[in-house]
N, CA and C atoms as a LAMMPS dump frame, in Angstrom:
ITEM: TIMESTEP
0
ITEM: NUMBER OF ATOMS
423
ITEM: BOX BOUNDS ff ff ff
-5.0000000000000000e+02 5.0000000000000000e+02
-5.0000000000000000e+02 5.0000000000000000e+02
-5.0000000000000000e+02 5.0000000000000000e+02
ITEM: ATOMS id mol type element x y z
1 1 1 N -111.385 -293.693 -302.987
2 1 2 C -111.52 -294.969 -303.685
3 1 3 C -110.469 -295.112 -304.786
4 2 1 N -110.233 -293.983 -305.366
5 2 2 C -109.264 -294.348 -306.249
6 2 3 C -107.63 -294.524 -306.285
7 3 1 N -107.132 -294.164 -304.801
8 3 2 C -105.833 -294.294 -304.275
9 3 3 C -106.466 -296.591 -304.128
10 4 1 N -107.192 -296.422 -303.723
11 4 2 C -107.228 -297.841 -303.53
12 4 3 C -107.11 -298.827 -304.287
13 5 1 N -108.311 -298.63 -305.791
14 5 2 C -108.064 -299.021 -306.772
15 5 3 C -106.541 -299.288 -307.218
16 6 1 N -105.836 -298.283 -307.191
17 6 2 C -104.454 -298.177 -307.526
18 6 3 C -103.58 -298.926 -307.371
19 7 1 N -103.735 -299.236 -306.064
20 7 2 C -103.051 -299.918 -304.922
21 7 3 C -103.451 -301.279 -305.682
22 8 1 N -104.85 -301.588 -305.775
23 8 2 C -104.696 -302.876 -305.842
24 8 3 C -104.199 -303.706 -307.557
25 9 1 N -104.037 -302.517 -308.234
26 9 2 C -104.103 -303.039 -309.24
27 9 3 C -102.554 -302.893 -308.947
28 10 1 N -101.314 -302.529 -308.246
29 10 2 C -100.185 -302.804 -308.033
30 10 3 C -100.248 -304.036 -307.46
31 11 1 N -101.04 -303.964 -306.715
32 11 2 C -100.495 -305.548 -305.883
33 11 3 C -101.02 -306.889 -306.816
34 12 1 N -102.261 -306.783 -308.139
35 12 2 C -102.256 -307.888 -309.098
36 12 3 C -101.29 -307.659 -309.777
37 13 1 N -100.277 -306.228 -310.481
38 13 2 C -99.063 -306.873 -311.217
39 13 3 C -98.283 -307.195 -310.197
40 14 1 N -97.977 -307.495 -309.283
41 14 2 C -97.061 -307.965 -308.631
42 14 3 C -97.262 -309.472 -308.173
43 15 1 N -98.631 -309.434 -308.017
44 15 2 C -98.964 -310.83 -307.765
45 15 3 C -98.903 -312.124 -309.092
46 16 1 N -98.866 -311.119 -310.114
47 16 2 C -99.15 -312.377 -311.868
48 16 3 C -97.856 -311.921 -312.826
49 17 1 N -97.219 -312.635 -313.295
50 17 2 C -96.016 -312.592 -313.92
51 17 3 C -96.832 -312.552 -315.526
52 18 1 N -97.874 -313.086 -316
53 18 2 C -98.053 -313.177 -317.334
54 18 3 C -99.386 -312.138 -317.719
55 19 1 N -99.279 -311.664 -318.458
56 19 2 C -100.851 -310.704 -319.29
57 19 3 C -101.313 -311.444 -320.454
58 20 1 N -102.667 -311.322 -320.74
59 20 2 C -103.027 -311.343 -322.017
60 20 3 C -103.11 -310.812 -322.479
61 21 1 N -103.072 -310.112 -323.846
62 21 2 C -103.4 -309.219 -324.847
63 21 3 C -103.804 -309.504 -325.777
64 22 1 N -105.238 -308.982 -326.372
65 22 2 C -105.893 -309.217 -327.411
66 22 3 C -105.56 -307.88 -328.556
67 23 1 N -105.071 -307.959 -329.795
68 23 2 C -105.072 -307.023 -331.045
69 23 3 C -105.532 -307.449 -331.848
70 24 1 N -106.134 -306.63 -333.067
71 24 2 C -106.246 -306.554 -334.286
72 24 3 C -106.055 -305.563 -335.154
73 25 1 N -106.297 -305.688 -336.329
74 25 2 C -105.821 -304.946 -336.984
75 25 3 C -105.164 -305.564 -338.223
76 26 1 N -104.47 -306.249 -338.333
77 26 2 C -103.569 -307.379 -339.112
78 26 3 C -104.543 -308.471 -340.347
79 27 1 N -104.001 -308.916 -340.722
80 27 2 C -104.788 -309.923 -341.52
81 27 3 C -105.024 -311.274 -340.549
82 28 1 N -104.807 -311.073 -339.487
83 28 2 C -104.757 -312.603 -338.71
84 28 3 C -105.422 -311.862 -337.276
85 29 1 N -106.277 -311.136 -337.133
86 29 2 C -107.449 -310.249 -336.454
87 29 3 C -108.854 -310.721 -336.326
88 30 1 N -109.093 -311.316 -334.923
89 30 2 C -108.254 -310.758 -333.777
90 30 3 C -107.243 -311.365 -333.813
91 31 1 N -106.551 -311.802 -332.735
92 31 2 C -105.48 -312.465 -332.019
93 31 3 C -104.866 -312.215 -330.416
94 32 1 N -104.768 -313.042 -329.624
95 32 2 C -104.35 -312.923 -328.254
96 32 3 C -103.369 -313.773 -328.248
97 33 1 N -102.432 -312.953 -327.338
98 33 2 C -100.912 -313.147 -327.3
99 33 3 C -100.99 -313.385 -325.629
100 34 1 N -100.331 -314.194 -325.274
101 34 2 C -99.869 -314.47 -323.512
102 34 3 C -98.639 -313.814 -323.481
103 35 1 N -98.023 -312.938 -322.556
104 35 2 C -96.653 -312.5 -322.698
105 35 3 C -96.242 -312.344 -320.922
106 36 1 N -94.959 -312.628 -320.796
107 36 2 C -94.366 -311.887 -319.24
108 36 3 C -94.595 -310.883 -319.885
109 37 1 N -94.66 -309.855 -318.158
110 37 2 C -94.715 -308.319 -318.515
111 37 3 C -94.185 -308.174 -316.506
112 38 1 N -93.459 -306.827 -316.664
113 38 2 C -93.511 -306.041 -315.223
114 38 3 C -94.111 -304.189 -315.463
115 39 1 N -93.823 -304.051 -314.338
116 39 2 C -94.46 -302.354 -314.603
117 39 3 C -93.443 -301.844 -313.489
118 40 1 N -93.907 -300.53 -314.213
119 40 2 C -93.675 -299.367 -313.33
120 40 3 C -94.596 -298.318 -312.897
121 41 1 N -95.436 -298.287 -312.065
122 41 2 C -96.896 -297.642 -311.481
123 41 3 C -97.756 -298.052 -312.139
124 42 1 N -98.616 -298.002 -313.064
125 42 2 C -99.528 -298.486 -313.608
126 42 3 C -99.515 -298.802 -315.301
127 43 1 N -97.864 -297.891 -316.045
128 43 2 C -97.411 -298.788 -316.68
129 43 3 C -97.189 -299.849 -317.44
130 44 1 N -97.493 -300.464 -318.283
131 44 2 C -97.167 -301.906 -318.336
132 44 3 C -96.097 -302.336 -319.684
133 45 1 N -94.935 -302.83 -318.955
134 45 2 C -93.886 -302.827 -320.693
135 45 3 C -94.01 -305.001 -320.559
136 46 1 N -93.212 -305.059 -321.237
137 46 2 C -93.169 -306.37 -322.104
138 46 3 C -92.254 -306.533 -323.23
139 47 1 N -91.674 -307.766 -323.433
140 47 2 C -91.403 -307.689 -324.815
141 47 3 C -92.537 -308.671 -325.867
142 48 1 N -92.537 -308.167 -327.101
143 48 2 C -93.741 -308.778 -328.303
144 48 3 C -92.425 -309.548 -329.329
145 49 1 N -92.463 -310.411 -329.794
146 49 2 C -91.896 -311.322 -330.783
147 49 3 C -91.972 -310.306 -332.324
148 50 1 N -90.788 -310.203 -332.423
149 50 2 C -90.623 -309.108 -333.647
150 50 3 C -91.549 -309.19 -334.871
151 51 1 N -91.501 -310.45 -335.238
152 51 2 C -92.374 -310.791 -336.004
153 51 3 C -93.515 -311.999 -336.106
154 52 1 N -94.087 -311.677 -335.366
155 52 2 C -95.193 -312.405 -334.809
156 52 3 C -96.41 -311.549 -335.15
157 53 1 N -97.368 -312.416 -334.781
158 53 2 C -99.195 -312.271 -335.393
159 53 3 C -99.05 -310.924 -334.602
160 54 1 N -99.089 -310.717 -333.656
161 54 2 C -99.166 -309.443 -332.443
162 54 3 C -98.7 -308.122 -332.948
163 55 1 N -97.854 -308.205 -332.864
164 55 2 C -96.777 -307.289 -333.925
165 55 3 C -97.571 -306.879 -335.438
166 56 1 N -97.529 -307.839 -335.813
167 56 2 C -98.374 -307.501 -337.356
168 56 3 C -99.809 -306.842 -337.139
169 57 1 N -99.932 -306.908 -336.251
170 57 2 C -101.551 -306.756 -336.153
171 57 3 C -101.104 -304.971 -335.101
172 58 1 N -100.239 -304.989 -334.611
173 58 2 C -99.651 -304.06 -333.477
174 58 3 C -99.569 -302.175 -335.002
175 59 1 N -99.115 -303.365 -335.45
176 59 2 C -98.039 -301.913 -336.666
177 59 3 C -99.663 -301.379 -337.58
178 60 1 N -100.246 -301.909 -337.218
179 60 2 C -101.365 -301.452 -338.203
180 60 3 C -102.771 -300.337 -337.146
181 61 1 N -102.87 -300.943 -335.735
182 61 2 C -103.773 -300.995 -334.743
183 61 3 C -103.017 -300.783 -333.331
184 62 1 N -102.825 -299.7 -333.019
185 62 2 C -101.757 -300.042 -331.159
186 62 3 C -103.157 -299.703 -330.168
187 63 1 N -104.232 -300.262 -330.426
188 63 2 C -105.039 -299.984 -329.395
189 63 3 C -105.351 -301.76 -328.989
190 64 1 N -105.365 -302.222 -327.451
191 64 2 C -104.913 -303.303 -327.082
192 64 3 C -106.133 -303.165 -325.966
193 65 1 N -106.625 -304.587 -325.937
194 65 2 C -107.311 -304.92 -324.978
195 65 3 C -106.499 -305.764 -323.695
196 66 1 N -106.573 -305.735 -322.366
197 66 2 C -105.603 -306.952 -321.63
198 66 3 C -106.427 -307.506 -320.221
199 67 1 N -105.307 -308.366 -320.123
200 67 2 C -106.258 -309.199 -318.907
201 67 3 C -104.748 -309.899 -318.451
202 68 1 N -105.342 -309.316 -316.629
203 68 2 C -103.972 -309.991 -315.653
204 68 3 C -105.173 -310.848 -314.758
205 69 1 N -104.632 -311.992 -314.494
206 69 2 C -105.27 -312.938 -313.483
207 69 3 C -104.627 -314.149 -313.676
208 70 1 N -105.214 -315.259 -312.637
209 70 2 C -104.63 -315.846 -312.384
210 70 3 C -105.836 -317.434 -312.729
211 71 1 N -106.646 -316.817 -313.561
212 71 2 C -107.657 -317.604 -314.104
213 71 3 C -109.04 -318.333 -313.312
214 72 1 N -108.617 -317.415 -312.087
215 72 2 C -109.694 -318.13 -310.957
216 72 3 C -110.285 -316.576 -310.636
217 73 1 N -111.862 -317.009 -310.788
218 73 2 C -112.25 -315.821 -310.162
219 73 3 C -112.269 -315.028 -308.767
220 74 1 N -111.815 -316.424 -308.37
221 74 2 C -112.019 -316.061 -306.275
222 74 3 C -110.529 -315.324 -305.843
223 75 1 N -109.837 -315.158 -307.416
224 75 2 C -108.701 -314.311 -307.247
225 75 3 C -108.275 -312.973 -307.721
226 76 1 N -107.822 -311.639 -307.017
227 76 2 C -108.235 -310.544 -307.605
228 76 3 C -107.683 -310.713 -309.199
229 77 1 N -108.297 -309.693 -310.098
230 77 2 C -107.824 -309.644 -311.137
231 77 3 C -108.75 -308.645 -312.017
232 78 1 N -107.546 -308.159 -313.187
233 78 2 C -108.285 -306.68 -313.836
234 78 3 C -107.785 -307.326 -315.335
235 79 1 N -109.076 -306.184 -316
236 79 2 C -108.839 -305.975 -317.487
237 79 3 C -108.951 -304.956 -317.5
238 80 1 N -108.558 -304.555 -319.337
239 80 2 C -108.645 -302.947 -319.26
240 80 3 C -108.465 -302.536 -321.075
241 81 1 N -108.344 -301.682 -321.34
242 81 2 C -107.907 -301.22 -322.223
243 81 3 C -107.371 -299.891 -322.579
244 82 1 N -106.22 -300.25 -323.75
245 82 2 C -105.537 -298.901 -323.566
246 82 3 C -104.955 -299.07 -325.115
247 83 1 N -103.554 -297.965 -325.317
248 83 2 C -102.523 -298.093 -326.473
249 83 3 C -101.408 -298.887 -326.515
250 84 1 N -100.68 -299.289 -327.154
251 84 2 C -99.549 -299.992 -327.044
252 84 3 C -98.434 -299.069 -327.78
253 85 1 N -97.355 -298.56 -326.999
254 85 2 C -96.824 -297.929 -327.786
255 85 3 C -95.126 -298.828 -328.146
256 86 1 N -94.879 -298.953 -329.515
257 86 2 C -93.264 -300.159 -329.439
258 86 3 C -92.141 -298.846 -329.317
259 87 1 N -91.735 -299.472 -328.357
260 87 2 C -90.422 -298.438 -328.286
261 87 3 C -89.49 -298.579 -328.827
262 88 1 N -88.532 -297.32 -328.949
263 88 2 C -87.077 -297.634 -329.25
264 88 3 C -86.61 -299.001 -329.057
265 89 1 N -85.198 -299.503 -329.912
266 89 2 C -84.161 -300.863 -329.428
267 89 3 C -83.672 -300.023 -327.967
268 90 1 N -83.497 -298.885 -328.165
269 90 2 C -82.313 -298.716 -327.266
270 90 3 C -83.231 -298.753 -325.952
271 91 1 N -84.446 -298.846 -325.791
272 91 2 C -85.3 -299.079 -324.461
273 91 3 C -85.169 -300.643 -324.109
274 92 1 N -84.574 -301.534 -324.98
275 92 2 C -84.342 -303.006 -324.867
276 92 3 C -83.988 -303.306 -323.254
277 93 1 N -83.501 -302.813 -322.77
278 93 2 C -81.987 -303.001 -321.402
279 93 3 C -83.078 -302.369 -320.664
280 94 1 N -83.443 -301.215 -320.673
281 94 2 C -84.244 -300.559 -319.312
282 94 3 C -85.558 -301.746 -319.284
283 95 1 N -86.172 -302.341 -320.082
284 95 2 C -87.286 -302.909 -320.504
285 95 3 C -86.894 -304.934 -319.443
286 96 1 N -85.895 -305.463 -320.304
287 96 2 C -85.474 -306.681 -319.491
288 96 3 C -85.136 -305.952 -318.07
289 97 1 N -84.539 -305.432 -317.666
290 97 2 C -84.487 -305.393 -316.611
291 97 3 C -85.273 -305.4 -315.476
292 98 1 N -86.693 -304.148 -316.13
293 98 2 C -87.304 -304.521 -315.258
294 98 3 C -88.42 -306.011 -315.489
295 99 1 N -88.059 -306.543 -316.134
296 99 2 C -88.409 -308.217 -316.247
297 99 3 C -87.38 -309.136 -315.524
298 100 1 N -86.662 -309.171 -315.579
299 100 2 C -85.674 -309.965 -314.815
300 100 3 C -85.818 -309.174 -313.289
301 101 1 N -85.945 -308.099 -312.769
302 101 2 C -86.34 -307.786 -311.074
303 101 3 C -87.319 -308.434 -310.819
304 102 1 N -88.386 -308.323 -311.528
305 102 2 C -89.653 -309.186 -311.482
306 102 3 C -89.229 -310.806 -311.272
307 103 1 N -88.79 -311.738 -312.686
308 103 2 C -88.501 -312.556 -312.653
309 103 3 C -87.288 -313.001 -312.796
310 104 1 N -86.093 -313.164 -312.008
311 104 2 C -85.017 -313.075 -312.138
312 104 3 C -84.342 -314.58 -313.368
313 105 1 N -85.194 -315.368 -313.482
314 105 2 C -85.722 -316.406 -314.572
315 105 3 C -85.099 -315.824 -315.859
316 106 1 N -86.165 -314.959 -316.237
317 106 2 C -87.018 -314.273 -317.255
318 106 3 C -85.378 -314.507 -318.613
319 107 1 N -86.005 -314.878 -319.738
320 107 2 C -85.652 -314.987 -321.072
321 107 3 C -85.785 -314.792 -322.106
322 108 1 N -85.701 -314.408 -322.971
323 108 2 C -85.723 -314.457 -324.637
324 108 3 C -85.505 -315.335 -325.73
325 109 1 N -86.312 -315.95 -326.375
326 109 2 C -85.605 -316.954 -327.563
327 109 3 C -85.359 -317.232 -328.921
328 110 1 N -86.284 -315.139 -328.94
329 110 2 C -86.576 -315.093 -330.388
330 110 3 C -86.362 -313.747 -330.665
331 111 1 N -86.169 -313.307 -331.845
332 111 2 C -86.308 -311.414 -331.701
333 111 3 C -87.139 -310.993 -331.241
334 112 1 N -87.29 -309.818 -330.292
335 112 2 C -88.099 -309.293 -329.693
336 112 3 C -88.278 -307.85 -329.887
337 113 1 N -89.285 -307.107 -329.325
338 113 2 C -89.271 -305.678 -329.424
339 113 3 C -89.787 -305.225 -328.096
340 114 1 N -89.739 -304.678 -327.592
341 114 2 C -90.077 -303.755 -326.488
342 114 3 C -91.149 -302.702 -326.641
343 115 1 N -92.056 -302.949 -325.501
344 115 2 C -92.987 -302.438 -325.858
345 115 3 C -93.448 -301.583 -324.509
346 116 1 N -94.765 -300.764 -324.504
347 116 2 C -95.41 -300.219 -322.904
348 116 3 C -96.642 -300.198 -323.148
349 117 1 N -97.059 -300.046 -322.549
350 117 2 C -98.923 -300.269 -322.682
351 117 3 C -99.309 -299.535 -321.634
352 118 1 N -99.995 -298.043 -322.307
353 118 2 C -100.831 -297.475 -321.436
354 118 3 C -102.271 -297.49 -321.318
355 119 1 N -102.983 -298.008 -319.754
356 119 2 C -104.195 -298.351 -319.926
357 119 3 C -105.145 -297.016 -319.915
358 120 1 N -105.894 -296.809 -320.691
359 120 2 C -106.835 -295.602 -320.574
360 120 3 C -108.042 -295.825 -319.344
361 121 1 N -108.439 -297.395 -319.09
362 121 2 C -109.737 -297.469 -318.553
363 121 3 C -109.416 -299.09 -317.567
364 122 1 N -108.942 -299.028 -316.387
365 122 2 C -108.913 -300.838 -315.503
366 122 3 C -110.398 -300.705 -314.774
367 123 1 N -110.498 -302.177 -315.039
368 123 2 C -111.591 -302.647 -314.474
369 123 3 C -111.22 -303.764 -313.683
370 124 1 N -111.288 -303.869 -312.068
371 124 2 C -110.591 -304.415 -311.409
372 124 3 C -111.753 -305.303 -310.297
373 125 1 N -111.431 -306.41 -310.617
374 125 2 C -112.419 -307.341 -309.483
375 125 3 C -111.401 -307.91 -308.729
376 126 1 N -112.255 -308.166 -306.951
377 126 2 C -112.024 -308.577 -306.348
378 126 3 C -113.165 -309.398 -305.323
379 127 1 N -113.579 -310.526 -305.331
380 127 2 C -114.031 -311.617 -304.403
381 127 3 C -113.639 -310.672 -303.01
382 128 1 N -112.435 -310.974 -303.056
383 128 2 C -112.317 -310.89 -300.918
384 128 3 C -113.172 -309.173 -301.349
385 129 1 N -112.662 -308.472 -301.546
386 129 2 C -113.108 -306.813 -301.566
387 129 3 C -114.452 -306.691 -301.865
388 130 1 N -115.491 -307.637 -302.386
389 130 2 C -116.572 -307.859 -302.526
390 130 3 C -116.662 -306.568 -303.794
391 131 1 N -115.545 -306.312 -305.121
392 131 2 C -115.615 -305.87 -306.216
393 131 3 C -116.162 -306.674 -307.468
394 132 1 N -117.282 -306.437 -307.195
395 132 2 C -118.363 -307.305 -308.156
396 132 3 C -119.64 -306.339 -308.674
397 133 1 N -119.919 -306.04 -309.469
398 133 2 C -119.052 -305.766 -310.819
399 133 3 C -117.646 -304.767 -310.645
400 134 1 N -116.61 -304.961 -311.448
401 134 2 C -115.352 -304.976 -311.083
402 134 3 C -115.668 -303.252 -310.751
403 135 1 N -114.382 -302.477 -310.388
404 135 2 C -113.896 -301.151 -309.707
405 135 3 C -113.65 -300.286 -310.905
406 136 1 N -113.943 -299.262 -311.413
407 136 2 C -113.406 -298.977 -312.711
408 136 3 C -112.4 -297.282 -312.378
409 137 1 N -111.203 -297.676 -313.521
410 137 2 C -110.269 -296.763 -312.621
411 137 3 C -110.068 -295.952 -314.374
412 138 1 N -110.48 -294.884 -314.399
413 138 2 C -109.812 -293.895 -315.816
414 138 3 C -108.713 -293.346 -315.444
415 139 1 N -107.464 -293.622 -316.382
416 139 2 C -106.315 -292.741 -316.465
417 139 3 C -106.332 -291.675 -317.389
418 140 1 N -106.004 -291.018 -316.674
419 140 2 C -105.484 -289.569 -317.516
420 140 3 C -104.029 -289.328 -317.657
421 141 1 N -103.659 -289.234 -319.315
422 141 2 C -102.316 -288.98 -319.433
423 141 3 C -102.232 -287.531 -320.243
């Protein structure tokens, strides 16, 4: 079951270009941020607005709640929670890139920072898979 889980929670980041993320921590706590994001296995990087509510609330609190879907329930989709860790500038380039493979679109319009998000705990529903109450997948790092 859990090679499966896996699987499917690759095929919702591949299927949804945007995450939510809820932080606090900050004086403006909670707060949920919409952001593009791509991955790499289970993974999840992004860039966060340098100085934005997220961020402020990020530098105080890197433990992050998230949610990928597509806002319909009859469509797969997971939440989860984990850390947020901000990386190096110099991870900037490895980070767009894999945003632009994803979305070859994909832009910037403000300072940004680079970030990864490791989930400790997905909880993954699926309608067609008849995953109701959702699949729950623990990572170990």
């Amino acid at each position: 079951m859990e090679t499966e889980i896996k699987e499917k929670i690759k095929e919702i980041f591949k299927n949804n270009d945007a995450i939510t993320i809820a932080t606090t921590g900050g004086k403006l706590s909670p707060w949920i941020l919409s952001a593009y994001f791509a991955s790499e296995e289970l993974k999840i990087y992004l860039f966060i607005d340098t100085d934005g509510k997220s961020m402020e609330n990020l530098r105080s609190n890197n433990k992050v709640a998230i949610a990928v879907s597509k806002n319909d329930a009859m469509q797969d989709f997971l939440q989860g929670y984990g850390t947020l860790e901000i990386l190096d500038d110099s991870d900037e380039n490895f980070v767009r890139d894999l945003l632009i493979k994803k979305m070859p679109w994909f832009k910037t319009y403000t300072p940004v920072t680079p970030v990864r998000i490791d989930i400790e705990k997905f909880y993954v529903s699926s309608f067609e898979s008849k995953w109701f109450p959702a699949r729950e997948l623990k990572i170990k790092y």
